[in-house]
Each structure stands twice: as C-alpha cells, then as structure tokens.
Residue, then its C-alpha position, 0 to 999 in steps of 0.5 A: x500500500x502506499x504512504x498515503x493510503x497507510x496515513x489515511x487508514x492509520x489516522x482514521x482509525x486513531x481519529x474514530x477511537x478518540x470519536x468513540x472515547x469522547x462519546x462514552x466521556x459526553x458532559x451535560x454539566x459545568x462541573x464535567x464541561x470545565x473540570x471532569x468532575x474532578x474525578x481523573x486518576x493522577x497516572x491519567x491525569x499526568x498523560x492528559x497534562x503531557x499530551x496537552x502540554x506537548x503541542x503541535x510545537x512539541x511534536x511537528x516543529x520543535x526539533x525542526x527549530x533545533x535541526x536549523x538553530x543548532x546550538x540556539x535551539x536548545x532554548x526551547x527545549x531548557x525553557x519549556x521543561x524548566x517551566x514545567x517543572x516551575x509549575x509543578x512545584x511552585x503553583x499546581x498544588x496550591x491552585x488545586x487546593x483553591x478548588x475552583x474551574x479556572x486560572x480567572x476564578x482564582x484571580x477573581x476570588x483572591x483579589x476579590x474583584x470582578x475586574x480583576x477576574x474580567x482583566x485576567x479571562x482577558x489574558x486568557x483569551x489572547x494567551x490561547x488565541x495565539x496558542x491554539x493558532x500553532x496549532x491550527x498551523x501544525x493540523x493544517x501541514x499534516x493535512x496538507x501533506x498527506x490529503x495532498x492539499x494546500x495549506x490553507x485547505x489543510x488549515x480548513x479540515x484542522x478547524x473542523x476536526x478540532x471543534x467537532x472535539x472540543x464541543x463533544x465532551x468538555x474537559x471530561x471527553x478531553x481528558x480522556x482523549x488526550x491519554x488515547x492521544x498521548x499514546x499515539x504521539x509519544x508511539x509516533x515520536x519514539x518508533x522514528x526517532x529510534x529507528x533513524x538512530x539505528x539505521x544511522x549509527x547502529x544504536x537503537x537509543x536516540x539519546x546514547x546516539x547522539x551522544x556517545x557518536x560523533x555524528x553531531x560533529x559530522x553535521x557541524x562539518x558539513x554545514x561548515x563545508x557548505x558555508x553554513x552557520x555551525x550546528x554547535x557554536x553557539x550564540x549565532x541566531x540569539x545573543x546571550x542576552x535574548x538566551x537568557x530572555x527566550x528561556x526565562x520566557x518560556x519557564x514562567x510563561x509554563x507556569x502561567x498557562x491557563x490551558x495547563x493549569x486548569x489539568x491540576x483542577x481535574x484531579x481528586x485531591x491535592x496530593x493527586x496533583x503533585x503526583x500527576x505533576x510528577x507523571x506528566x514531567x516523565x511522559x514528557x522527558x521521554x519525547x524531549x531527551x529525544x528531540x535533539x537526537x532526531x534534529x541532529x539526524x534529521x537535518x543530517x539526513x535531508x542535507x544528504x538527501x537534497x543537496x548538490x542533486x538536479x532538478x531531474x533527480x528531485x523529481x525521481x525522489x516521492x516525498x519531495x515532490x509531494x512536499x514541494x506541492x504543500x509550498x512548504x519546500x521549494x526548489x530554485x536553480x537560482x545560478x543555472x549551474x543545473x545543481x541544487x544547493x544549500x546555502x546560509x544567503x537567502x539570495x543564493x540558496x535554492x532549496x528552501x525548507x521549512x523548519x516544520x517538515x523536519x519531523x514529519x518528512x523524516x521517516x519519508x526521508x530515511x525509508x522508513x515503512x509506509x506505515x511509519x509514516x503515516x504513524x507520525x502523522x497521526x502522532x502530529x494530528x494527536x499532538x495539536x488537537x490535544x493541546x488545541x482542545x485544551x486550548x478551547x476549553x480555556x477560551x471557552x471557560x473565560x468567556x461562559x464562566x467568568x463572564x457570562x456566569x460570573x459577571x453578567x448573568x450569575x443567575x444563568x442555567x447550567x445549559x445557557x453556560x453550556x451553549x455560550x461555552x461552545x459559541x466561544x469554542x467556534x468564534x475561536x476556532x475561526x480566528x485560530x483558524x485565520x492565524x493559522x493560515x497567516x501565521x507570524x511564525x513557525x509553529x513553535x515560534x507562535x507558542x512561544x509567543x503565547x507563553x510570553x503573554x502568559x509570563x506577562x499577565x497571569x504568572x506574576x498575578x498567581x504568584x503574587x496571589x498565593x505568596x504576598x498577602x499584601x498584594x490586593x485587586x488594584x495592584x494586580x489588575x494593573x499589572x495585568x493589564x501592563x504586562x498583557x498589552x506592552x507584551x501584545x503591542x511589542x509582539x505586533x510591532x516586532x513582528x508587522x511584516x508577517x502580521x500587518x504587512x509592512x516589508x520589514x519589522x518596525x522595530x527589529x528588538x527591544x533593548x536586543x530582547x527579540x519577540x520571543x523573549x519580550x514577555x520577561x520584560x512585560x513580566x518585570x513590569x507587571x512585578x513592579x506595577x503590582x508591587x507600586x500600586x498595591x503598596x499605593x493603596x488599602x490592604x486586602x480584607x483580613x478574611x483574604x489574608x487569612x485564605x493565603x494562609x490557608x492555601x499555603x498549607x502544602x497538604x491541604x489535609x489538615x488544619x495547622x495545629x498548635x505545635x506546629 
C-alpha cells in the first residue's frame, strides 16, 4: 500500500477511537464541561497534562527549530521543561487546593474583584488565541501533506476536526482523549526517532546516539563545508542576552498557562496533583531527551538527501515532490549551474525548507515503512488537537464562566453556560483558524509567543496571589493589564511584516530582547506595577489574608495545629 493510503487508514482509525472515547466521556454539566468532575486518576491525569502540554510545537516543529538553530535551539527545549517543572512545584498544588474551574476564578476570588477576574479571562483569551493558532498551523501541514492539499485547505479540515472535539465532551471527553492521544504521539515520536538512530549509527537509543557518536560533529562539518552557520557554536541566531530572555520566557510563561493549569483542577485531591505533576514531567522527558537526537539526524539526513542533486533527480525522489506541492519546500536553480544547493544567503540558496517538515518528512526521508509514516502523522494530528482542545476549553471557560456566569448573568442555567461555552469554542476556532493560515511564525515560534503573554499577565498575578498577602485587586489588575498589552503591542510591532504587512519589522528588538523573549520584560513590569500600586493603596480584607494562609498549607489535609 502506499504512504498515503497507510496515513489515511492509520489516522482514521486513531481519529474514530478518540470519536468513540469522547462519546462514552459526553458532559451535560459545568462541573464535567470545565473540570471532569474532578474525578481523573493522577497516572491519567499526568498523560492528559503531557499530551496537552506537548503541542503541535512539541511534536511537528520543535526539533525542526533545533535541526536549523543548532546550538540556539536548545532554548526551547531548557525553557519549556524548566517551566514545567516551575509549575509543578511552585503553583499546581496550591491552585488545586483553591478548588475552583479556572486560572480567572482564582484571580477573581483572591483579589476579590470582578475586574480583576474580567482583566485576567482577558489574558486568557489572547494567551490561547495565539496558542491554539500553532496549532491550527501544525493540523493544517499534516493535512496538507498527506490529503495532498494546500495549506490553507489543510488549515480548513484542522478547524473542523478540532471543534467537532472540543464541543463533544468538555474537559471530561478531553481528558480522556488526550491519554488515547498521548499514546499515539509519544508511539509516533519514539518508533522514528529510534529507528533513524539505528539505521544511522547502529544504536537503537536516540539519546546514547547522539551522544556517545560523533555524528553531531559530522553535521557541524558539513554545514561548515557548505558555508553554513555551525550546528554547535553557539550564540549565532540569539545573543546571550535574548538566551537568557527566550528561556526565562518560556519557564514562567509554563507556569502561567491557563490551558495547563486548569489539568491540576481535574484531579481528586491535592496530593493527586503533585503526583500527576510528577507523571506528566516523565511522559514528557521521554519525547524531549529525544528531540535533539532526531534534529541532529534529521537535518543530517535531508542535507544528504537534497543537496548538490538536479532538478531531474528531485523529481525521481516521492516525498519531495509531494512536499514541494504543500509550498512548504521549494526548489530554485537560482545560478543555472543545473545543481541544487544549500546555502546560509537567502539570495543564493535554492532549496528552501521549512523548519516544520523536519519531523514529519523524516521517516519519508530515511525509508522508513509506509506505515511509519503515516504513524507520525497521526502522532502530529494527536499532538495539536490535544493541546488545541485544551486550548478551547480555556477560551471557552473565560468567556461562559467568568463572564457570562460570573459577571453578567450569575443567575444563568447550567445549559445557557453550556451553549455560550461552545459559541466561544467556534468564534475561536475561526480566528485560530485565520492565524493559522497567516501565521507570524513557525509553529513553535507562535507558542512561544503565547507563553510570553502568559509570563506577562497571569504568572506574576498567581504568584503574587498565593505568596504576598499584601498584594490586593488594584495592584494586580494593573499589572495585568501592563504586562498583557506592552507584551501584545511589542509582539505586533516586532513582528508587522508577517502580521500587518509592512516589508520589514518596525522595530527589529527591544533593548536586543527579540519577540520571543519580550514577555520577561512585560513580566518585570507587571512585578513592579503590582508591587507600586498595591503598596499605593488599602490592604486586602483580613478574611483574604487569612485564605493565603490557608492555601499555603502544602497538604491541604489538615488544619495547622498548635505545635506546629
């Protein structure tokens, strides 16, 4: 059978048993729609995190970044693991103590304002938004690729799929997906990235590959022998200056991603959130320990597949030509030597790759079965619809919970929350959907995008609600909105070429501090807005100090006592 029959067997099958498990999971309750009823097993809970975490950024795009930036790439991979484990630790448990649906209920209640809550499911919106549009993205390639269509097509069959998902069974139908869908991308990640380290060096394990051979190396060599930039000498796309910036963004910004935190709301007890937090970090060591060992082979393997050929020879090779018919890869004999080459100028080379094919043209591209193939595309669909399910539900918690029930109409029946909770999933997915079509970036540089306007918004307002007592709703609402929108304007203008249109960047950086970096800055200011104003003006109620004190109780089994 052929690549595109194995895909097209393999990802309906996956998709008709992610349709059966939604079925059996359908809500017809808030309580279900937001939060599973509280009621998903830690273990399941860990793979529903991981495969909500892991998004199309994770599987379809990050190892392209790394394949590309060398070096550089390795921000991505610190940055989002660190952040993980900063939530683990520092937030997770004290929010899940909290026991309310959303990351804005919190926010309300603590700094006991409805414009607080109003400002932070602002956040959300824009946060997710901007998330759930690298998704679209990533769904929309898959599709591309291997329905033979073009991307804007490919972005047209992703809306669909994914609203018919999200709209199904709430968070609970979700959750359980997301294990279903946690299988199939971890599957799909692993089977390649050992069989490419096998066939390569003759070591089945991607991270001893890497390590103990000098195949990174003979990478490094050959890209300085086509004269381009080094694999491993660092600091040549980011200055040590944005290294620190990019990171830092990605780390906080983990912890202050609505999508993610509303996971540790699904569980039982507290202690079920620690140990879910727990699993989830292992599940999603396993595909980030090994993203740079199938970058490295990766890019090894295309520079050997693709360069010095002629367009005649090009045209013999099946999964090129079906790539070049997505627009993501383009063939161009710019000096009529009759020779295709890589080079680092733009104005020179003429084999342009998209860094978001690299995980999924790589088994094509290393011979792997058919049915490989179309295993990791069904492990790409898994990754974005998962995290774009998630995404939805956020956006659509923000607006029929903490708006509509919350602040509008707090005497609304649980159907009329329900039915405004799914208008929002469907508003959402259209401009996703626009974004995902036009989008500012490749897919891992959009989420990165998003995790900046979640470090500039809604971390430093969590932490400061569950570590300063002093903090009160005018100090956090202002910092909100500062960080949010100083993060949003610098983003835009950063990056007006892809966005707005202009032909370059109206500011190229920010104090050498690039888009993907900037939520650190927008971070710092909210801190110090927070911290002014709240110092500005009157303390919280002594019944909301006393509630601070009582979610920093780790257990949250027992009350303090005496001895204690």
């Amino acid at each position: 059978m052929s690549t595109e029959t194995w895909t097209l067997i393999i990802v309906g099958l996956t998709f008709a048993f992610y349709l059966y498990i939604g079925y059996l999971n359908r809500v017809r309750e808030t309580a279900g729609f937001y939060v599973a009823g509280r009621g998903v097993p830690a273990i399941a809970n860990g793979a529903a995190t991981a495969a909500d975490w892991m998004s199309g950024a994770s599987f379809v795009s990050m190892a392209g970044l790394i394949s590309f930036l060398g070096y550089d790439g390795a921000v991505y991979l610190m940055g989002w693991t660190g952040g993980y484990v900063l939530l683990a630790l520092l937030l997770a448990p004290y929010l899940r103590k909290y026991g309310k649906y959303t990351v804005p209920d919190f926010i309300g209640d603590r700094y006991y304002s409805n414009t607080a809550r109003a400002v932070a499911a602002l956040a959300t919106i824009f946060i997710s938004l901007t998330y759930v549009a690298g998704q679209m993205r990533a769904v929309g390639i898959v599709f591309s690729r291997f329905l033979q269509v073009n991307i804007v097509t490919g972005v047209i069959i992703g809306m669909g799929v994914v609203a018919f998902f999200a709209v199904l069974g709430g968070m609970k139908g979700i959750t359980w997906t997301q294990v279903a869908q946690y299988a199939v991308l971890i599957t799909a990640y692993l089977i390649t990235t050992i069989a490419i380290a096998w066939t390569l060096t003759g070591n089945p394990i991607p991270q001893l590959a890497l390590t103990f051979t000098d195949f990174a190396q003979r990478l490094n060599q050959i890209q300085i022998d086509l004269g381009l930039k080094e694999y491993l000498r660092p600091f040549q796309n980011f200055s040590q200056l944005n290294v620190f910036f990019v990171t830092l963004s990605l780390m906080i910004g983990t912890a202050g991603l609505p999508h993610v935190i509303i996971r540790f709301y699904t569980v039982p007890r507290v202690s079920d959130a620690r140990i879910s937090a727990g699993w989830a970090l292992l599940f999603i060591a396993l595909l980030y320990t090994s993203a740079p060992a199938l970058a490295v082979f990766a890019k090894y393997n295309l520079i050997n597949t693709l360069h010095g050929k002629t367009r005649a020879e090009i045209e013999q090779i099946d999964w090129a030509v079906k790539w070049e018919q997505t627009g993501l890869l383009k063939f161009e004999d710019k000096d009529g030597d009759g020779k295709l080459e890589m080079t680092a100028d733009k104005a020179t080379n003429e084999i342009i790759i998209d860094r978001d094919i690299i995980v999924l043209s790589t088994p094509e591209v290393a011979r792997l079965a058919p049915w490989v193939v179309g295993l990791v595309a069904a492990g790409g669909l898994a990754a974005a619809l998962s995290t774009a399910a998630g995404l939805l539900i956020a956006m659509s918690s923000a607006v029929s919970h903490d708006w509509y029930y919350r602040i509008w109409k707090p005497d609304a029946t649980e159907s009329e929350r329900l039915l405004v909770g799914r208008i929002m999933i469907f508003v959402a997915i259209l401009v996703a959907g626009y974004f995902g079509i036009r989008p500012p970036g490749f897919v891992a540089e959009v989420v990165a995008f998003a995790f900046g306007l979640a470090a500039a918004s809604l971390f430093p307002a969590i932490l400061l609600g569950i570590f300063d007592r002093r903090m009160n709703r005018e100090g956090a609402t202002a910092g909100i909105l500062v960080g949010l929108f100083f993060t949003l304007i610098m983003i835009i203008l950063m990056r007006s070429n892809r966005l707005l249109g202009t032909e370059q960047p109206i500011i190229a950086s920010f104090l050498g501090i690039n888009a993907q970096g900037i939520g650190v800055v927008g971070a710092i200011l909210n801190f110090i807005v927070s911290y002014v104003v709240s110092r500005a003006t009157p303390p919280p109620p002594q019944e909301i100090q006393e509630l601070i004190e009582e979610i920093r109780i780790p257990r949250g089994a027992l009350a303090p006592t005496a001895e204690h």
